[in-house]
C-alpha positions in Angstrom: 70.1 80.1 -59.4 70.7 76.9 -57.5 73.8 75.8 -56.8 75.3 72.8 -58.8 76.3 69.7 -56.4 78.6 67.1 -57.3 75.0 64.6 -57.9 74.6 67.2 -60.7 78.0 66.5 -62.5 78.0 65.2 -65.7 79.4 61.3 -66.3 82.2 62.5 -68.4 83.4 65.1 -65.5 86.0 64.3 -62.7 85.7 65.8 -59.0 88.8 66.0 -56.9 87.5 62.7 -55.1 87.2 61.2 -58.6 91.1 62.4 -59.7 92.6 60.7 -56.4 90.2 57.8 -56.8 91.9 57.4 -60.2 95.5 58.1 -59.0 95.1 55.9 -56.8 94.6 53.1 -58.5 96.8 53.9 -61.3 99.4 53.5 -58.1 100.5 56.8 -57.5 98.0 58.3 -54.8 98.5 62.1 -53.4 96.3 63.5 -51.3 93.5 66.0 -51.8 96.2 68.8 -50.0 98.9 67.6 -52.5 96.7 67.8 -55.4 94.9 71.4 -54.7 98.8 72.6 -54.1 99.7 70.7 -57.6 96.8 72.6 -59.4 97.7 75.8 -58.0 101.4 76.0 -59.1 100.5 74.6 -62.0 102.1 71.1 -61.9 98.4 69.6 -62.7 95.8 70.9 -65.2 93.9 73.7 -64.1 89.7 72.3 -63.4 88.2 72.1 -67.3 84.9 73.9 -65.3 83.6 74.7 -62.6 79.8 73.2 -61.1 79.3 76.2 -59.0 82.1 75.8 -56.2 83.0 72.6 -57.4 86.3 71.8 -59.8 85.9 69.4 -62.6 88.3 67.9 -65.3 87.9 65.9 -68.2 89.0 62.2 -67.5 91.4 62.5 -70.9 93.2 65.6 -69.3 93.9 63.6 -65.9 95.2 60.5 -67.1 97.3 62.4 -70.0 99.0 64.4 -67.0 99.2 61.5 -64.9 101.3 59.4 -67.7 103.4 62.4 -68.4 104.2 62.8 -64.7 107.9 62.0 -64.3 108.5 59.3 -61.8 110.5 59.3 -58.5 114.0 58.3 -59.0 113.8 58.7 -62.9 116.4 60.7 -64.4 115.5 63.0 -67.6 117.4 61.8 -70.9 119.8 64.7 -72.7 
């Protein structure tokens, strides 16, 4: 079985370079260190699938978590 490269991802699928593309345009860029350690703690959605070695989310799931992301300096209501 070949292995799956990024080339072979779907339209509708994020990579990691695709997710801090978008962050960083919505204005809130982290870095690809940042984001792995986010996903693994589980402050950022777990990769939808996997293309071989290769984490992919759905776009809906990244910008959902990115606009319910609390900003810096914001204080939660009681």
């Amino acid at each position: 079985m070949a292995e799956t490269t990024d080339n072979d991802l779907p339209a509708d699928w994020w990579t990691t370079e695709d997710v801090l593309a978008y962050l960083r345009s919505a204005g809130a860029p982290i870095s690809r260190a940042t984001w792995a350690a986010y996903v693994s703690r589980g402050q950022a959605p777990a990769a939808d699938r996997m293309f071989g070695r290769s984490p992919a989310w759905r776009p809906t799931v990244v910008r959902a978590w990115q606009a319910s992301r609390p900003r810096r300096g914001s204080v939660p209501s009681d």
